[in-house]
C-alpha positions in Angstrom: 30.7 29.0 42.1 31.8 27.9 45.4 34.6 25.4 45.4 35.1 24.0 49.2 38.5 23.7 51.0 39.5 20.6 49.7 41.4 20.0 53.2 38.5 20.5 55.2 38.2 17.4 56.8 42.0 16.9 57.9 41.7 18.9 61.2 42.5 15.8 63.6 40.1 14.8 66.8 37.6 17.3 65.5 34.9 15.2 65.4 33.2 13.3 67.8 30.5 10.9 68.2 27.6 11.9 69.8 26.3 10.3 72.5 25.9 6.4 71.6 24.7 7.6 68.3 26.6 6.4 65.3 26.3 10.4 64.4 29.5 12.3 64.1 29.6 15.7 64.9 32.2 18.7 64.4 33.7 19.4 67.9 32.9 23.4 67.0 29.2 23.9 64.9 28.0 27.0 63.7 25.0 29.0 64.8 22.7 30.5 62.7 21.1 33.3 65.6 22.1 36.6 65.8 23.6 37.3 62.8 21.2 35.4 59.4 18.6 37.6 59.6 17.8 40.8 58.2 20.6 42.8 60.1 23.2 40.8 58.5 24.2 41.5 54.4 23.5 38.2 52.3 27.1 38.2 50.9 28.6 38.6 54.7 26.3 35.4 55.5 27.7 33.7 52.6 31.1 34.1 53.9 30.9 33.4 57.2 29.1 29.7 55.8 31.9 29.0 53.6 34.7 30.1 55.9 32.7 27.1 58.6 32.7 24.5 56.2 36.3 25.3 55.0 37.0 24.8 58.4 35.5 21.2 58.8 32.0 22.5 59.9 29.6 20.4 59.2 26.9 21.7 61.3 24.7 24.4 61.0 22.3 25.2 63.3 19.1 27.1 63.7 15.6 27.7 65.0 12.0 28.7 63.5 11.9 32.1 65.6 15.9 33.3 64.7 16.2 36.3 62.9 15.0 38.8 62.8 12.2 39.1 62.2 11.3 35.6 62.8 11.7 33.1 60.3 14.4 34.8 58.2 17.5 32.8 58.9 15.6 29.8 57.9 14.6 31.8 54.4 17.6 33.3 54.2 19.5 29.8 54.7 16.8 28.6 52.3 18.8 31.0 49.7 22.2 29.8 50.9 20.7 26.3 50.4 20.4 26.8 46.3 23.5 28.8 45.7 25.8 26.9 47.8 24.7 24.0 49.9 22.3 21.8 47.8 25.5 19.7 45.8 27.0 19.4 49.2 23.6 18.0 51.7 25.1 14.9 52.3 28.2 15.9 54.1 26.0 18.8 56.4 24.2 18.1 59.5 21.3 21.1 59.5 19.3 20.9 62.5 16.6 23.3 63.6 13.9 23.5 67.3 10.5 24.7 67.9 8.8 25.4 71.2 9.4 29.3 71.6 6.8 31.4 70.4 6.4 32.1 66.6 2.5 32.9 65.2 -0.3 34.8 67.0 -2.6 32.4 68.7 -2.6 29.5 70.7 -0.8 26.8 68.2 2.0 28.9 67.4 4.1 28.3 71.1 5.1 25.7 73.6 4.9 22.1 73.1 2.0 20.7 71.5 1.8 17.7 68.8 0.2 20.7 66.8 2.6 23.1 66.7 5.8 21.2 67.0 4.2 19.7 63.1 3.3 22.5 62.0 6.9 24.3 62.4 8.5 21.9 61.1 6.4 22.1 57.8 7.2 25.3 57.6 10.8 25.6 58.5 11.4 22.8 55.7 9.7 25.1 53.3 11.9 28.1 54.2 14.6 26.2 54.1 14.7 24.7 51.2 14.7 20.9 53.0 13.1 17.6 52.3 14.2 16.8 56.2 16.7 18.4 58.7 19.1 15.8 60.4 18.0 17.0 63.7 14.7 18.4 65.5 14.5 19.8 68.5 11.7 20.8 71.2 13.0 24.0 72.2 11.8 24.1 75.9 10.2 22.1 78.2 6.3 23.2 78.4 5.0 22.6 82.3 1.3 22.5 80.6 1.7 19.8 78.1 2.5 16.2 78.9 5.3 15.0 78.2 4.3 11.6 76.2 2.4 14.3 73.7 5.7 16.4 73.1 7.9 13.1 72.9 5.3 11.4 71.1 5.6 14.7 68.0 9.3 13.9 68.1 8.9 10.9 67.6 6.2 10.9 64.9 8.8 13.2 63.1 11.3 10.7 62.7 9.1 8.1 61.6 7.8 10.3 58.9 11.4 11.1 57.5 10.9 14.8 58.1 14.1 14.7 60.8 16.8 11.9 60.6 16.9 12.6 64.6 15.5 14.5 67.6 16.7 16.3 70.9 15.3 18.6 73.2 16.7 22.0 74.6 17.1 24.2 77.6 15.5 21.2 80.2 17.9 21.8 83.2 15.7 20.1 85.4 18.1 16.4 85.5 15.0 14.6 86.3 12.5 16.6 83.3 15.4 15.5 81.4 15.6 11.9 82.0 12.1 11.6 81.8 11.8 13.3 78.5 14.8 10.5 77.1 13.0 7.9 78.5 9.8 8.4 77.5 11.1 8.7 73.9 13.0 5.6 74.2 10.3 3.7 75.2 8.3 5.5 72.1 11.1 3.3 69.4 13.2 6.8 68.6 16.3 7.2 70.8 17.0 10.4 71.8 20.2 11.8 70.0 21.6 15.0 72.1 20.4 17.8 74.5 21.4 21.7 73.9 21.7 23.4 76.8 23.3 26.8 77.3 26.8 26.0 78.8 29.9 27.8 79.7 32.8 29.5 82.4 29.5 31.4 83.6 27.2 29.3 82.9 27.7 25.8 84.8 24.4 23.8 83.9 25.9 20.6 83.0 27.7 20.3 86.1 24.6 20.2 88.2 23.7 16.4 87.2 22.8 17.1 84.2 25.6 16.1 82.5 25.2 12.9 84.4 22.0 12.0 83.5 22.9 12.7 79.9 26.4 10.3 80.1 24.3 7.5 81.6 21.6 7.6 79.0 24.3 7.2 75.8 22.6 11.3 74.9 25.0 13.7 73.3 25.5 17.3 74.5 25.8 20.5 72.2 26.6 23.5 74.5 25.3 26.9 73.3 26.6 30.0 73.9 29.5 28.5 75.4 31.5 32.4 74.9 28.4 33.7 77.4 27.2 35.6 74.2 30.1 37.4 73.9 31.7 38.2 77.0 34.2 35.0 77.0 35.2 36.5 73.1 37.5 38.9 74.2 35.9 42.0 73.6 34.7 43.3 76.5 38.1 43.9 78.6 38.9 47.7 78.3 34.9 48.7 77.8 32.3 48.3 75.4 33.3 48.5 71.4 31.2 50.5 69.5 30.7 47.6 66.8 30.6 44.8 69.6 27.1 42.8 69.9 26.7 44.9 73.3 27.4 48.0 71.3 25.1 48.0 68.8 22.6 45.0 69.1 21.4 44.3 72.6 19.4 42.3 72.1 21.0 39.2 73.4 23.6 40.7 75.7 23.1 44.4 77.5 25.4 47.0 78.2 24.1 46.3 82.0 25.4 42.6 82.1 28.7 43.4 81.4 29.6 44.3 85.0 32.3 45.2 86.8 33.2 41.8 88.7 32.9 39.4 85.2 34.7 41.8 83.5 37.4 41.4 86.6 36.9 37.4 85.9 37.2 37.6 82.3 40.8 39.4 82.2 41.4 36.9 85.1 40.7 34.1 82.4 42.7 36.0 79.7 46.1 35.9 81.3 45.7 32.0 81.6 44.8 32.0 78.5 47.7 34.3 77.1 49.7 31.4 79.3 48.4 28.7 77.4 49.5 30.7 74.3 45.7 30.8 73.1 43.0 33.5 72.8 40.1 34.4 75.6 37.9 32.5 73.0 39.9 29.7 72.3 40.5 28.5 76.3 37.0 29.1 77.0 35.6 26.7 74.1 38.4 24.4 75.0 37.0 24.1 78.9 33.7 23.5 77.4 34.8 20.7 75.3 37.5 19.3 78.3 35.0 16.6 79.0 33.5 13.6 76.5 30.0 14.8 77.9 29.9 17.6 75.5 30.3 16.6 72.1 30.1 19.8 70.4 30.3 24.1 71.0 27.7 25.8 69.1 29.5 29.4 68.1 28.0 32.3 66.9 29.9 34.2 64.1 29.6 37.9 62.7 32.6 37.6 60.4 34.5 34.8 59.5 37.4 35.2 60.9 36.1 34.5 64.1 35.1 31.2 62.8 38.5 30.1 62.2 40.4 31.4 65.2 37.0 29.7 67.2 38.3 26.4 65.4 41.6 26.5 66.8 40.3 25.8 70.2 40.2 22.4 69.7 44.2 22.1 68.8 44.9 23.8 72.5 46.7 21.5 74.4 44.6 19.4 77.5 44.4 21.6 80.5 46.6 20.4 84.1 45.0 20.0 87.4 46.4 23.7 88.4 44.7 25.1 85.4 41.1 23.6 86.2 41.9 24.8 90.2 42.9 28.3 88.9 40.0 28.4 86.4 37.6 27.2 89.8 39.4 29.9 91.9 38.5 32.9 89.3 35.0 32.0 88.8 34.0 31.9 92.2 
């Protein structure tokens, strides 16, 4: 029987309010991607869970299509769910998106009232749920309007099947404005936007992050370690047991070029400066502004999820650290 850390929510400034919600979330969440599907032992699942919530995780997030094969992390978390989870629902925030492709046909994809339903049905029956606390759309769909994709989000929450609702990967500041608004003016505010954000990857900074400020939204950056190659690993080659070296599927051996693995050990001796890992100082820069409320982290053992937590004790970085950071990344 699974006894949590009774200490798990003492970890001070860790959580932070989303947006102009009255939601709290944990400053570092956990991921439920690349490694809760099939590829993954149960009991190595299990651990990496309880080693989160020991931490002060509280939120675990996934998707109808992660796996593999698709499906399978919400089944397999459906599992997790009845041996672990189900005394402990209150204190979790589980959240999960639709709006990538799924079933053969035309309802299984994109944005429509119909599938974003649908999915929702079915994620809550692998899971285990009576609701998640949030929904997302997972994309933006160019062929659907955007009063029928808001208008499913919002039906969602008045049918208790999602406590809230956010969208993901809409880059575009105006498609994202106009997605919040058009919810807002539906009755259901619009809680918090995941987009992928980090060292390499500076999509916030281009006005969306503005857009999101101004309109009270939170902010959940995924992939803020640029799927591994802000973890550390990558610095002397390519490990044999690293996600490059033996499951491509999210970062390829041909990514991992010369020049960011120049950047990267560029990164690491600041970060050995500020007396933290490569890891550590990058989830810290992610989380250096009260735009981004949260770091979604993926985890293949759980010790990485407790180093990953210790980001958040690094000390703020100085002007000359933020210039330096600037100068590398160039």
């Amino acid at each position: 029987m699974y006894i949590p850390n009774e200490h798990r929510y003492e970890h001070a400034g860790f959580y932070r309010r989303c947006g102009r919600s009255g939601l709290m979330l944990p400053a570092i969440s956990l991921g439920l991607w690349h490694n809760f599907g099939d590829i993954t032992p149960f009991g190595q699942q299990q651990s990496i869970l309880r080693a989160a919530f020991d931490s002060g995780i509280t939120h675990f997030d996934l998707a109808n299509n992660y796996g593999p094969p698709y499906g399978e992390a919400e089944r397999n978390f459906g599992i997790h769910m009845d041996r672990d989870w189900h005394t402990h629902r209150d204190e979790l925030i589980i959240s999960t998106k639709a709006g990538y492709d799924m079933w053969p046909g035309p309802y299984g994809d994109h944005g429509s009232r119909k599938y974003l339903l649908a999915s929702l049905d079915q994620s809550l029956k692998r899971m285990h749920l009576d609701y998640v606390d949030i929904f997302y759309h997972h994309r933006p769909d160019p062929d659907t309007p955007i009063e029928e994709t808001m208008g499913a989000l919002d039906q969602i929450v008045r049918s208790g099947k999602a406590l809230y609702v956010g969208i993901s990967n809409y880059y575009d500041p105006a498609q994202a404005e106009k997605a919040i608004q058009t919810l807002r003016a539906m009755g259901t505010p619009m809680l918090i936007h995941q987009p992928n954000y980090s060292l390499f990857n500076r999509s916030v900074d281009n006005g969306l992050g503005e857009v999101l400020k101004r309109e009270g939204v939170g902010c959940i950056a995924f992939a803020p370690l640029a799927s591994g190659l802000l973890a550390g690993r990558y610095l002397n080659g390519i490990p044999a047991d690293s996600r490059a070296g033996h499951d491509a599927r999210y970062l390829k051996p041909s990514s991992i070029t010369e020049e960011k693995v120049n950047k990267t050990r560029l990164l690491n001796e600041l970060a050995q400066a500020r007396g933290q890992t490569l890891a550590q100082m990058s989830l810290k820069w992610v989380l250096r502004s009260d735009t981004v409320t949260s770091a979604l982290i993926g985890a293949s053992r759980p010790e990485q999820v407790t180093e990953n937590v210790k980001a958040v004790d690094g000390s703020d970085f100085t002007e000359e650290e933020l210039r330096r950071i600037d100068e590398i990344m160039k």
